[in-house]
N, C-alpha and C positions, 0 to 999 in steps of 0.2 A: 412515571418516567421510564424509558427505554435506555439501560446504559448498555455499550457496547467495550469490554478493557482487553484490553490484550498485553500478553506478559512476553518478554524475550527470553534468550536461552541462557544468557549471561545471570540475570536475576535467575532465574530457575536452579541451573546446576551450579556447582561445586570447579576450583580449578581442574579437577579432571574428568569434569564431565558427568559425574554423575549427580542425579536428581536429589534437591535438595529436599525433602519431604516436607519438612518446617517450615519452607517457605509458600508449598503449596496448600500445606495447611492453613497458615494463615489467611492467603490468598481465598482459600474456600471458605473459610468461618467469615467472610469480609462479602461472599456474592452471598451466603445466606444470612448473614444480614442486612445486605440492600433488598431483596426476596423479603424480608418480614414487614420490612420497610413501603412495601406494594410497589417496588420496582422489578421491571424483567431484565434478565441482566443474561448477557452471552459473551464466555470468554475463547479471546480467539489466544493458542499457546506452541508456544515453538517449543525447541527442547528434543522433538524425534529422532533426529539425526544424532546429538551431541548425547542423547540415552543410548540411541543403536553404539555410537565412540565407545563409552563404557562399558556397556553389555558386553562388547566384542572385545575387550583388553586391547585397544588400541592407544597408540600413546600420542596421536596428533588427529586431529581431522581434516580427512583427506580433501583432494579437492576435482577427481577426476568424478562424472556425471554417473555412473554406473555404480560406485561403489557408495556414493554418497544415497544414491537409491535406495541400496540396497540398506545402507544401515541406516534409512529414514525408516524401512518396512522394520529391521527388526526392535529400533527405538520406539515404535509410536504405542505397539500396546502396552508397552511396559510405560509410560506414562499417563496413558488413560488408565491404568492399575491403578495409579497414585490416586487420579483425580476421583476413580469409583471408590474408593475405599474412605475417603479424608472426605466427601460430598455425602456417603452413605452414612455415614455415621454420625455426619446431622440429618438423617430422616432426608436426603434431596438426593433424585436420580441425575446422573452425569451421562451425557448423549454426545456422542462424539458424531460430530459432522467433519467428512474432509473433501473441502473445494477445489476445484483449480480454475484458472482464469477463462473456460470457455463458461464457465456459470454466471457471470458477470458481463460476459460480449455477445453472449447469444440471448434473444430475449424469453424463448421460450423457457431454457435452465433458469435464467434468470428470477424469474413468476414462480417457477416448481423450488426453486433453492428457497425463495420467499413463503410459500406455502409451507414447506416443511421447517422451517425455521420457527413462523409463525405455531406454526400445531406443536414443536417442543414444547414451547414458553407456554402456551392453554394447560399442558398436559403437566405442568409445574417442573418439568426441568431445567438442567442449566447445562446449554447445547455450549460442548468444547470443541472449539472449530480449528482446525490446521490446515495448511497447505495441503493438497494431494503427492506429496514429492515424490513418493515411489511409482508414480506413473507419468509426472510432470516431465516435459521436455526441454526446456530453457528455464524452467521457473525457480530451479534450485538454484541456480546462477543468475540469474537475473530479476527474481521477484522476491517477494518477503513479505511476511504476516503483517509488518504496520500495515502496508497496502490492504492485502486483504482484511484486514480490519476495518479498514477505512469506509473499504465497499460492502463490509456486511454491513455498517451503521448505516452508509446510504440504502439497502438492501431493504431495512426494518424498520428505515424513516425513523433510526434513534433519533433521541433530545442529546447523547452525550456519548464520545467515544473519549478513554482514558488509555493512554500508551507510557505502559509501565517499563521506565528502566532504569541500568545501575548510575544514573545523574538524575539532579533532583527537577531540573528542565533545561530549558535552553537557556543560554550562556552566550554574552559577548564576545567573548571567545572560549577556546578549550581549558578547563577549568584544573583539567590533567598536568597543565604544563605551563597554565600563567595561575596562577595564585591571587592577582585582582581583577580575574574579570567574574560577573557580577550577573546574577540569576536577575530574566528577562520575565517581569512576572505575566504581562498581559502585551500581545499581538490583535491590531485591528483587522478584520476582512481586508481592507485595502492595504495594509501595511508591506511596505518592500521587502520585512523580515520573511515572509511566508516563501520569498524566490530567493534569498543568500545562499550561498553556496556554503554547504558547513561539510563535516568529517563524514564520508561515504563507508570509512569502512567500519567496520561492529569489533566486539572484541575476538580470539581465537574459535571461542566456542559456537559463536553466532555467525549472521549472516547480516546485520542490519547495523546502523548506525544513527547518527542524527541526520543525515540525507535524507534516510529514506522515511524520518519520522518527522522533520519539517513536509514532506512532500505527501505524506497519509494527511497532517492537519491540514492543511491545504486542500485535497480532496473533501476532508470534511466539511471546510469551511465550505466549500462547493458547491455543496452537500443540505446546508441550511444547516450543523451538525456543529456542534459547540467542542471542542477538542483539546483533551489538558494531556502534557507532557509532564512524566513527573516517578520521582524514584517509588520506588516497587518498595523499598526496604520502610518508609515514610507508613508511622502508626495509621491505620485507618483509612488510608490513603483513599480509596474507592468510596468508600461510606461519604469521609469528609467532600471530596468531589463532586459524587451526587448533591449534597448538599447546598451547595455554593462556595464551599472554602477555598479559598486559596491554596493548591498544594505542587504548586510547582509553575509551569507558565500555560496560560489557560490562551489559544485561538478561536478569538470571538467567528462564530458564524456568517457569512455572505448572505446579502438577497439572490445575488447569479447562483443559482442549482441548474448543476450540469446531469444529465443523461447516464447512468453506469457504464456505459458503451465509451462515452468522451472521459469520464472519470478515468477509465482502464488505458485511453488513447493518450490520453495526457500526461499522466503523469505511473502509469504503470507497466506499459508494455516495452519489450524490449527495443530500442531505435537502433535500425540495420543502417542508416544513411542519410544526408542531408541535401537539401537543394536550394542554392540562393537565389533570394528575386531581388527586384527591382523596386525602386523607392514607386511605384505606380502599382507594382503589385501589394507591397505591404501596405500602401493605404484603402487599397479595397479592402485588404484583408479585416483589416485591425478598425477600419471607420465603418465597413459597409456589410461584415460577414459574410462576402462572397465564397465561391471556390475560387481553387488555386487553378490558372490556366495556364496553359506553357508558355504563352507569349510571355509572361511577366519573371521567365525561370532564366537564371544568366549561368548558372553552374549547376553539375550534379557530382554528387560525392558521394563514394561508394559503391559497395554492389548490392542491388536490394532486390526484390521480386514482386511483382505485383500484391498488396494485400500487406504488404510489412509497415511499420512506422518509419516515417521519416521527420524530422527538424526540418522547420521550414526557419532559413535565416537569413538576415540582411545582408544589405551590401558591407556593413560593418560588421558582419560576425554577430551582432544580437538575434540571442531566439526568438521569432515571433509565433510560432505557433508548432506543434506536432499531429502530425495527421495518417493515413493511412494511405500508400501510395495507389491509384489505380492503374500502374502499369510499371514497367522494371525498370531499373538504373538505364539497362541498355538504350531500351526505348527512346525512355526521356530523355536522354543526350541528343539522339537523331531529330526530335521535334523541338527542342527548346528553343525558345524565341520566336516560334513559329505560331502566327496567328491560327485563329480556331480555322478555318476555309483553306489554309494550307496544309491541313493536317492529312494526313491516311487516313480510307475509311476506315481500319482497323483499331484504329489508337480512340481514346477513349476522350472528349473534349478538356475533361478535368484532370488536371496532375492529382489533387483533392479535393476529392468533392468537403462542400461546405459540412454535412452532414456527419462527418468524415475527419472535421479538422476542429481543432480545438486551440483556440489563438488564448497566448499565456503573457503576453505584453502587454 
């Protein structure tokens, strides 16, 4: 089995931020146990930034893009220290890989991220994978490790991605502040839980929440990718998981496997803007997988640019799809509704190409 877990920065550090080593010892005595087990196992680990927080004696973590860089670069070696030293000293080498989201949307990084992933795990490592944040440019603010977790497991064609955090899974409601509501053990592929809208934001120290970890199982599920939510502090948690136990709430895999490019479009890239169609364009979309054409576009919202994500949404406000615009807000104001033969040679026939668009309804 191929497991892919990924830990946040809340379970990791301490309330001020620094690295809790106990916990990533644990964490590592649990991947060289699935490793004895004849499992390959890659952990994806946040933490850089909120180590850079404490390395640097600061007493909040900031939130302007520049400094959060900066104390991603000076946090990240100082927790792959942790992870070389607590890995080594069970006899297993610690390989740090750090992605950013053009590894995922371009195909050829894509194959090469794959390659070298691949050749860790022959070579008996256990490849610790992070965000790129000190060179990333939206992604410290807009993206997060469930994601890319998500996409390494789609990446490695895992059997099993585990997103370890400080709740023991998903919950009825927030568990923080209602006291009966009630750990949700099992999610179908089809199931309308995988699209609820839950708590977006993470704790002080993070960046993630249960938004963005219903929206990674989702991906997996995608994915063909089996995907358990589930607390980190939980004895054996990885091992038991691998196994089949029950240790938190587990999303059963889809037949639909989406593309890493639609995987990134959908459900991870930043959305600059939105455009509503018409009840004739959402049934092409959603019955027939066409592209999106301007005739069927009745509003545009926002300012976007050629190449950015947009929300494609109904006349009633439901999202039907997210997609990649082929031409800029401006544009498309000046053609919408305008059949294909009335268009400018210039302008481009599809608002989204099909290719392009990834329908979530």
């Amino acid at each position: 089995m191929r497991v892919v877990a990924k830990i946040g920065t809340s379970s990791l550090t301490d309330e001020l931020g620094v690295i809790d080593e106990d916990v990533i010892d644990t964490i590592c005595g649990q991947l060289v146990a699935l490793r004895s087990l004849g499992h390959d196992v890659v952990l994806v680990s946040s933490g850089a930034v909120a180590a850079g927080v404490a390395a640097l004696g600061l007493r909040a973590r900031p939130t302007d893009m520049t400094t959060l860089q900066a104390l991603s670069a000076a946090g990240q070696g100082r927790l792959m220290e942790v992870y070389n030293r607590r890995l080594g000293a069970r006899g297993v080498v610690a390989a740090q890989v750090l992605l950013v989201p053009h590894d995922f949307v371009d195909r050829r990084q894509y194959l090469h991220a794959r390659r070298t992933l691949s050749k860790l795990l022959e070579l008996g490592c256990v490849p610790i994978v992070n965000e790129n944040d000190a060179i990333a440019s939206d992604e410290i603010r807009y993206g997060d490790n469930d994601r890319i977790a998500a996409l390494v497991a789609h990446n490695l064609s895992a059997d099993l991605l585990v997103l370890l955090t400080d709740t023991a899974g998903l919950y009825t409601d927030d568990p923080r502040s209602l006291a009966s509501a009630e750990l949700i053990p099992r999610v179908e592929a089809d199931d309308p839980l995988l699209s609820v809208s839950a708590g977006a934001r993470g704790s002080a120290r993070g960046s993630g929440g249960m938004a963005s970890k219903l929206s990674a199982a989702r991906m997996a599920s995608w994915s063909g990718v089996r995907a358990v939510i589930a607390a980190a502090s939980r004895v054996n948690v990885l091992v038991d998981a691998a196994a089949g136990v029950d240790v938190g709430t587990t999303f059963m895999p889809h037949d639909r496997k989406l593309s890493a490019r639609k995987l990134w479009i959908g459900f991870a890239s930043q959305v600059e803007g939105s455009v509503v169609v018409d009840d004739g364009a959402r049934r092409a979309l959603v019955e027939r997988a066409t592209s999106l054409l301007p005739a069927g576009v009745t509003e545009v919202r926002g300012q976007f640019f050629e190449g950015a994500t947009v929300e494609v949404l109904a006349l009633d406000g439901a999202l039907i799809a997210r997609g990649m615009a082929t031409c800029d807000a401006a544009v498309l104001r000046r053609v919408a509704g305008k059949r294909t033969s009335e268009l400018p040679p210039d302008v481009a026939h599809e608002v989204v190409h099909r290719d392009d668009l990834v329908v979530l309804s």
